[in-house]
N, C-alpha and C positions, 0 to 999 in steps of 0.2 A: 474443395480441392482434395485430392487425394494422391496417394503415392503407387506408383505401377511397379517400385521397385521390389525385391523381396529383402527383404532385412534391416531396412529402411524405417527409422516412427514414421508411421502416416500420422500422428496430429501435427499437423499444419493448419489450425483453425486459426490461428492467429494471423494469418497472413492475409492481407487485402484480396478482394478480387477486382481490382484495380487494373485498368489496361495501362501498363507499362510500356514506354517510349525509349528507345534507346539511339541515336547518331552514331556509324560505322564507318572509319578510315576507310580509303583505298587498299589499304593496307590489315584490314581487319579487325583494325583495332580499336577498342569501346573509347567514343572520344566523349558522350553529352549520355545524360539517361537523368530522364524525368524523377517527382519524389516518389510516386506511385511504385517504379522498380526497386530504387531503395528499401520502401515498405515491404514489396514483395521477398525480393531477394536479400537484405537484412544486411548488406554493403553497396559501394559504388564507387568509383576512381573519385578522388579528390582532381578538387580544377587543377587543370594543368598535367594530368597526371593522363596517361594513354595503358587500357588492362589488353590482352590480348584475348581472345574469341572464346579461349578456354576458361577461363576464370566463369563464363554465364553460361555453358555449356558441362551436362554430365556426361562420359566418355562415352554414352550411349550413343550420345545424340550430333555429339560435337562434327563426325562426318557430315553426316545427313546435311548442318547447317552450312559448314565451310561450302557443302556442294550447292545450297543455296546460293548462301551469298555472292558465289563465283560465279556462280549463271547469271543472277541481276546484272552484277559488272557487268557481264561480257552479251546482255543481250537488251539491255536498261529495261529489261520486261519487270511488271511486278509479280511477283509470287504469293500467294494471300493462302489462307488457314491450313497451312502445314502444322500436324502435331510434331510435337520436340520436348525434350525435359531440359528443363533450368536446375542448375548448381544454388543451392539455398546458402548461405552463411553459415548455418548449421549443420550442413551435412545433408538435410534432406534435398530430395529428386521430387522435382516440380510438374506434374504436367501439363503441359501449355499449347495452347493453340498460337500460332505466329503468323505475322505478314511481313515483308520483307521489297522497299519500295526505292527504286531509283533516284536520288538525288543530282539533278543535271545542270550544268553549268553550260551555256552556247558557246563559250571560248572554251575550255578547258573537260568536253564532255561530264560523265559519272565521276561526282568530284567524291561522292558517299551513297550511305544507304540509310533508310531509316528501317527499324526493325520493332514492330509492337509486339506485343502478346499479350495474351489474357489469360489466366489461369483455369483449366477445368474443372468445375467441379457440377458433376452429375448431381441433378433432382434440384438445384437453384437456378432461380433466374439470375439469367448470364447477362442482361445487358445493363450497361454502364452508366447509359444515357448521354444524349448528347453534349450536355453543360460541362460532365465530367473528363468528355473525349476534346471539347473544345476547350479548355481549361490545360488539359496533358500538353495540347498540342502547341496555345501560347506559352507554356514556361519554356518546351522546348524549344523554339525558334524566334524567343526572346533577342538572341542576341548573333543571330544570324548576319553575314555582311550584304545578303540579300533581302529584298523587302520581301517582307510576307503576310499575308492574312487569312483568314477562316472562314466559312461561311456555313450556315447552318441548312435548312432544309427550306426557309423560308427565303435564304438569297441573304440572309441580313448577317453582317459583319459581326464574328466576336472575338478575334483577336485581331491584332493590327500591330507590327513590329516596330521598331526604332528607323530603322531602314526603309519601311514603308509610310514614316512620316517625311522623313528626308524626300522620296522619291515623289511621294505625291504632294507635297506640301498640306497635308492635312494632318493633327494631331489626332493620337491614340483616340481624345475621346470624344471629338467631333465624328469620328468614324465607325465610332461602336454603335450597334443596333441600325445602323444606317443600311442599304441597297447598297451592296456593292458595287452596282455600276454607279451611283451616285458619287463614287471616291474614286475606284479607280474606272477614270473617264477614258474607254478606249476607242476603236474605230470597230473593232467584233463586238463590243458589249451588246449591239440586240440584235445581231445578226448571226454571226460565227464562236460566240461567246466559249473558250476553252473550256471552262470549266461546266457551262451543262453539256458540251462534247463530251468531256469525262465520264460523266452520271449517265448521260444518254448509253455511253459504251460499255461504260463499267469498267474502261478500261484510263489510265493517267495519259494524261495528254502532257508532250513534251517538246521541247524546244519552235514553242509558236512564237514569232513575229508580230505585235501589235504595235500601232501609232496611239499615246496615251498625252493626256495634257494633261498639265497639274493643276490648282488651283489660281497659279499666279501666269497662266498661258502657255506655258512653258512645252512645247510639241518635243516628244523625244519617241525613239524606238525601242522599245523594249522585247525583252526574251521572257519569255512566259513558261511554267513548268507547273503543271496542276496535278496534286494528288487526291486519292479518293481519305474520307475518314468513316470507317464503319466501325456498328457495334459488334457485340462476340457472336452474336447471331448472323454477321456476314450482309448486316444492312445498311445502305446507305447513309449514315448521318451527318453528311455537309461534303466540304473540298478543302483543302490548302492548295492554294496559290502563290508559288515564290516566283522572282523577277527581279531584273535586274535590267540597266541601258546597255542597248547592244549595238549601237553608234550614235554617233555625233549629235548632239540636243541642234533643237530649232531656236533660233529666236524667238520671244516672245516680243508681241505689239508692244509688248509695255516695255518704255524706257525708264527715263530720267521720271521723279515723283512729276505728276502735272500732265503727263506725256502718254499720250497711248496713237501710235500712228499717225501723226498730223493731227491728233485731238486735242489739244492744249486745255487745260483746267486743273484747279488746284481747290476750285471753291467745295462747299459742302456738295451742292448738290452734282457736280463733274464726278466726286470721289463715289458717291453713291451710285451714280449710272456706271462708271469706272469697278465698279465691284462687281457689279450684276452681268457684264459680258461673257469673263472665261462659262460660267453656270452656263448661260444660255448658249455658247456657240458650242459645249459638248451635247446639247439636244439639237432635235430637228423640228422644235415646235415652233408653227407660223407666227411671225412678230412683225408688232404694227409700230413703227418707230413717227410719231407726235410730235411735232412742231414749227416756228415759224421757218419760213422762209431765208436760209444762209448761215443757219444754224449747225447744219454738220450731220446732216440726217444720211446720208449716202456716205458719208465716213464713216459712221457707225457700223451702218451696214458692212460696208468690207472689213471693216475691224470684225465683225463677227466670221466672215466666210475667210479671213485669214485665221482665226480661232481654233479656226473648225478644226473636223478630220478629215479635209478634203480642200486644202487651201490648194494644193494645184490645180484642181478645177476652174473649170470657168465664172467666171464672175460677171451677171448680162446687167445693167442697170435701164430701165426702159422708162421714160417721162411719159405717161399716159396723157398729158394736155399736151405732149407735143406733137404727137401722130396723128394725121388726117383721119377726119372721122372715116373715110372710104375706104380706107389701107389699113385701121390698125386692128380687123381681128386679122387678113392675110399675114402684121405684122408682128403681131403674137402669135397666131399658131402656123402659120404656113399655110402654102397652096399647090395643088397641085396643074399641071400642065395643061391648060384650055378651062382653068376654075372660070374666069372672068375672061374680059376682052383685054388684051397683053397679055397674059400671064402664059408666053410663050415656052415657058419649063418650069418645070417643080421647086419648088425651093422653099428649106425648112422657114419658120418661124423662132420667135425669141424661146418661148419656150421649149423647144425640141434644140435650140442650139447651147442652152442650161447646161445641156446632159447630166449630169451627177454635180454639181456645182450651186451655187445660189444664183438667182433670179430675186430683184430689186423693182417692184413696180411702183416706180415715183409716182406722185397726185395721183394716189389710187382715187381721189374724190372725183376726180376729173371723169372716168370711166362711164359712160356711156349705158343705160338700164339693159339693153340687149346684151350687153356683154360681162353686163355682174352675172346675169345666169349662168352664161356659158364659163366666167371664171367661178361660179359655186358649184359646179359641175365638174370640172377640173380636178378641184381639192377634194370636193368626196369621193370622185370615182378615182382620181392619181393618173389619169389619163384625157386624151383630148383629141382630135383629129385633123386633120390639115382642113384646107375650103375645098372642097371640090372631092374630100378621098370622104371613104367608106372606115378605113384600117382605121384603127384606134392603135395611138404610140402614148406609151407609159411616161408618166410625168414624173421625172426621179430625183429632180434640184429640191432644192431648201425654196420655201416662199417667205420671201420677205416683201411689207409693204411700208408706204413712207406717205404722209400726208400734212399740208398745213392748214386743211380744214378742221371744221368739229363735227369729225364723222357724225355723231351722236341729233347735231341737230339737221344735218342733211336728211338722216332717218326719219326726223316729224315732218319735215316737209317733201317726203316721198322723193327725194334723189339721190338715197343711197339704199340700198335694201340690209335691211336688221340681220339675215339669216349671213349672207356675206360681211355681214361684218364681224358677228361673233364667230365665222369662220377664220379671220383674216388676223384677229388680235388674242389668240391663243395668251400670248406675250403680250405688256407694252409697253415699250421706251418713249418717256419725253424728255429730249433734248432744250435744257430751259434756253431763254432767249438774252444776249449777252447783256441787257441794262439789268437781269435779273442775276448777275454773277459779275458785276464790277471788278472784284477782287483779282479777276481772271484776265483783266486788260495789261493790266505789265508782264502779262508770261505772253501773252499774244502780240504787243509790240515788240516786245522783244524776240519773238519765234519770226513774224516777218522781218524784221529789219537784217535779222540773218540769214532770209530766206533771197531777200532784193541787194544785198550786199553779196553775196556769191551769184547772183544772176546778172549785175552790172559792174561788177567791180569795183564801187565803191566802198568808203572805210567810216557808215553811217554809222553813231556808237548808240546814239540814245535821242529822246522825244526833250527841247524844251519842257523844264516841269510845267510853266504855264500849260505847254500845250497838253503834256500829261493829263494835268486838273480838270483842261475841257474836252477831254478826249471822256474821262471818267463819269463827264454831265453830260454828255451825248446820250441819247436814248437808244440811238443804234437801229434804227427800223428796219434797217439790212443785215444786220447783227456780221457776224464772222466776216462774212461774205464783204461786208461795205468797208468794216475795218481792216481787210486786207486790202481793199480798192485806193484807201483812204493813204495807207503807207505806201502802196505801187504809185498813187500819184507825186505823194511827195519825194520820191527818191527822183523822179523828174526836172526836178528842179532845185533841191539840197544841191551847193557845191560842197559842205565844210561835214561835220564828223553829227551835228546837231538838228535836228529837226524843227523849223521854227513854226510858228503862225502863217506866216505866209508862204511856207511853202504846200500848205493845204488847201483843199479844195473848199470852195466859198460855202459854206456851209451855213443857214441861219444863226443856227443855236450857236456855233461854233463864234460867231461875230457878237454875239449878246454876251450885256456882264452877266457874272457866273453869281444864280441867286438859288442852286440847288446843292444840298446836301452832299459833303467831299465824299471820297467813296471810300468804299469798304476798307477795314484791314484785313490783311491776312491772319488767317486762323492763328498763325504760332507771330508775333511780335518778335523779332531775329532780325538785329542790325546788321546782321554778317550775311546778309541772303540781300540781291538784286531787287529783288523785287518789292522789298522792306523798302530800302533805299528809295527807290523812286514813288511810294507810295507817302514817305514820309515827305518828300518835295513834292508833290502835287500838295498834300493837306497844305501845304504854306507856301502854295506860290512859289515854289525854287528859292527860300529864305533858308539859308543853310543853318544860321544860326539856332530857328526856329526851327527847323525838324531835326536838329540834333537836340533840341530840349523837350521833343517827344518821345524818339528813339532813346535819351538818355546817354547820350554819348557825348564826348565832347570834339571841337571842332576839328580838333588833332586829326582823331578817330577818324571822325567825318569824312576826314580829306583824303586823308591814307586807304581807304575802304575806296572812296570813286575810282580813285587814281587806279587801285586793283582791277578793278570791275570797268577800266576807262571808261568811266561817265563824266569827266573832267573835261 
């Protein structure tokens, strides 16, 4: 460091060379400044306290700045390595290299400005390094009412704000050292991504539009505002990203605990599948979703392409065992005009009617050897051709596949091909089968009975506990699928508020005395929850006395709790 003034001490050895951060009113006025400017300039406004432009400026320099500053405001352009002199504490004249950068609000334009500098000092090395620049820049926007974050030169996050946990539902320090697109999950992140637009330009990219989901589903709009962070050498050493909602949040799938779109489950292994959705529907990696038959494998699916960043898109669900073996490559990819005998005009396919959306190919087992080629063909090349055309059209959907085979042993007996399969299960969801998630039957009788209660109009409140009990020791071979058949039947025939034995359908098991193990409880034991309740009348047969001396309540209770919940 040294001094340009004449009469001035030039020892200034003391002084950091430290890049200095400082936040700028509309108004001009020194509102935030990092410790590194304290160190340098030997004062700084107490919080709360607003200095005016001249307190950090020497009357050399003080024009020059004001006419900075004034042009940022008035053109949100950045201004980068202007020399200028800084007012010391002591009296001495500083000189400094500055940058001088647009802070932008989408409602309220240039709400500030942030202003660095770095000290000059001939014949040392000037750079700060990036830890030291990424460290400035979190104490700075610490407490910012916008989310904000860092990123270094490798992409990876090292500061992450208060506001930017609120916003993405992710905390400080799940997010450090993480891929920034891994937190904040947007619809640019590997396309349009602002912030390497910045770096690519060199210039801050300002007031962009992105669709982001947070961790818990949650689709919202945000306003995006990327600045550069370089060393005193004028190099790139990462970005800040601040952001803010800049309309109205989306719904997410996920309701009530238990609840994700028509998915009902509370058990371990529902909560575990239930965690792993928002992750995978912010990628576009192919997923092979595993299991039986009625299980909710085509639920999931849309639960993902609602996730996504493209839930307006279309959504094609296509049952490969249900298409004639003769029509379903015309009925996957299309054909054109005189392809075959009828095919008297062009007309797309499933895949080509996808567009930017997911595509679901139910019993992908079911698929036919000629046409896993043509589908492992597809996915490497991301394109495909109609029957009958030459043109290749680009295949732009999400692929998702669904099976209740074991692909695995299809492959030793030569009816499924290995190379399509490790193309197809990138991802893979299994959906367990309901005798393997008992616990999950009082949230699902209960989800239909209020599902066939607003469809017919009657005022069904609850299952006999007997029938509870045997509803619990049914195996379920239909799983979801049969126990909702199971409720649609008997609301057919229920006149009164109760579901009995006979108003169900004649089922073996269901007529056999009950010599299998009562079912699950619920992870948390909680007399004051429905589904406690009914769980505690199955274990005893509808013996109230008896499952209020499991639940630990007494009859009172008991009675007062149904009556709430009218299961009386």
């Amino acid at each position: 460091m040294f001094n340009m003034t004449p009469g001035v001490p030039s020892d200034v050895s003391h002084v950091s060379s430290a890049r200095g951060m400082i936040v700028l009113s509309r108004t001009f006025g020194v509102m935030s400044v990092n410790a590194a400017t304290q160190e340098l300039l030997g004062n700084c406004p107490a919080p709360g306290n607003i200095w005016p432009l001249k307190r950090l400026f020497g009357d050399q320099a003080l024009n020059a700045a004001e006419k900075n500053v004034a042009e940022v405001f008035r053109s949100g352009r950045a201004i980068e390595r202007q020399p200028s002199l800084l007012q010391h504490a002591g009296g001495l004249l500083i000189a400094c290299q500055c940058d001088f950068q647009p802070l932008i609000s989408a409602k309220e334009g240039i709400i500030g400005l942030i202003f660095t500098f770095v000290p000059a000092r001939p014949g040392a090395d000037q750079e700060a390094g990036a830890e030291s620049i990424q460290a400035d820049a979190e104490a700075l926007f610490a407490d910012l009412p916008q989310g904000s974050f860092t990123i270094d030169g490798q992409w990876r996050i090292r500061a992450f704000n208060k506001a930017a946990e609120q916003i993405t539902g992710f905390s400080r320090e799940e997010a450090l050292g993480r891929h920034c697109w891994e937190i904040f999950r947007s619809d640019s992140c590997r396309t349009q991504c602002p912030m390497r637009q910045a770096m690519d330009r060199q210039l801050p990219e300002m007031d962009r539009q992105v669709l982001s989901v947070n961790r818990n589903g949650l689709r919202r709009t945000l306003s995006v505002n990327v600045s550069l962070l370089k060393n005193e050498r004028g190099e790139i050493d990462g970005a800040v990203e601040t952001f803010h909602p800049a309309g109205g949040d989306r719904p997410s799938p996920f309701g009530a605990p238990g609840r994700l779109e028509g998915i009902i489950g509370n058990s371990p292994s529902m909560r575990a599948l239930f965690t792993r959705l928002p992750d995978l529907a912010a990628s576009s990696a192919n997923v092979l979703i595993c299991g039986e038959s009625g299980t909710g494998k085509e639920l999931i699916a849309r639960t993902l392409h609602q996730l996504s960043f493209r839930p307006e898109a279309p959504f094609l669900a296509v049952n490969c065992a249900a298409l004639p073996e003769t029509l379903i490559e015309a009925e996957l990819f299309g054909y054109e005009k005189g392809a075959f005998t009828g095919a008297e005009q062009s007309r797309p396919g499933r895949f080509e009617l996808a567009g930017k959306g997911t595509l679901l190919l139910d019993e992908i087992g079911e698929l036919k050897p000629e046409l896993q080629v043509k589908l492992l063909r597809v996915i490497e090349q991301r394109s495909f051709e109609r029957v009958g055309a030459t043109r290749a059209i680009a295949f732009e959907a999400r692929l998702i596949s669904a099976t209740h085979q074991d692909l695995a042993k299809a492959i030793q007996i030569k009816r499924f091909r290995e190379d399509l399969f490790y193309r197809l299960r990138t991802v893979t969801l299994t959906v367990p089968p309901l005798r393997r998630r008992q616990e999950d039957i009082p949230l699902l009788v209960d989800h239909f009975i209020k599902k066939f209660n607003a469809r017919t109009g009657k005022c069904v409140r609850a299952l006999d506990p007997k029938v509870m009990q045997r509803f619990v020791a049914h195996r379920w071979p239909g799983n979801v699928r049969e126990l909702e058949r199971c409720i649609e039947h008997a609301f057919v025939f229920v006149k009164g508020p109760v579901i009995f034995q006979r108003h169900l359908p004649e089922f073996e098991d269901f007529e056999q005395p009950l010599n299998t193990p009562g079912p699950l409880p619920p992870r948390e034991i909680d007399a004051g929850k429905k589904d406690t309740l009914l769980w505690a009348l199955a274990q005893t047969g509808g013996r109230r006395t008896a499952a209020c001396k499991l639940l630990g309540i007494s009859r009172t209770s008991m009675w007062r709790r149904m009556k709430a919940m009218r299961l009386t």
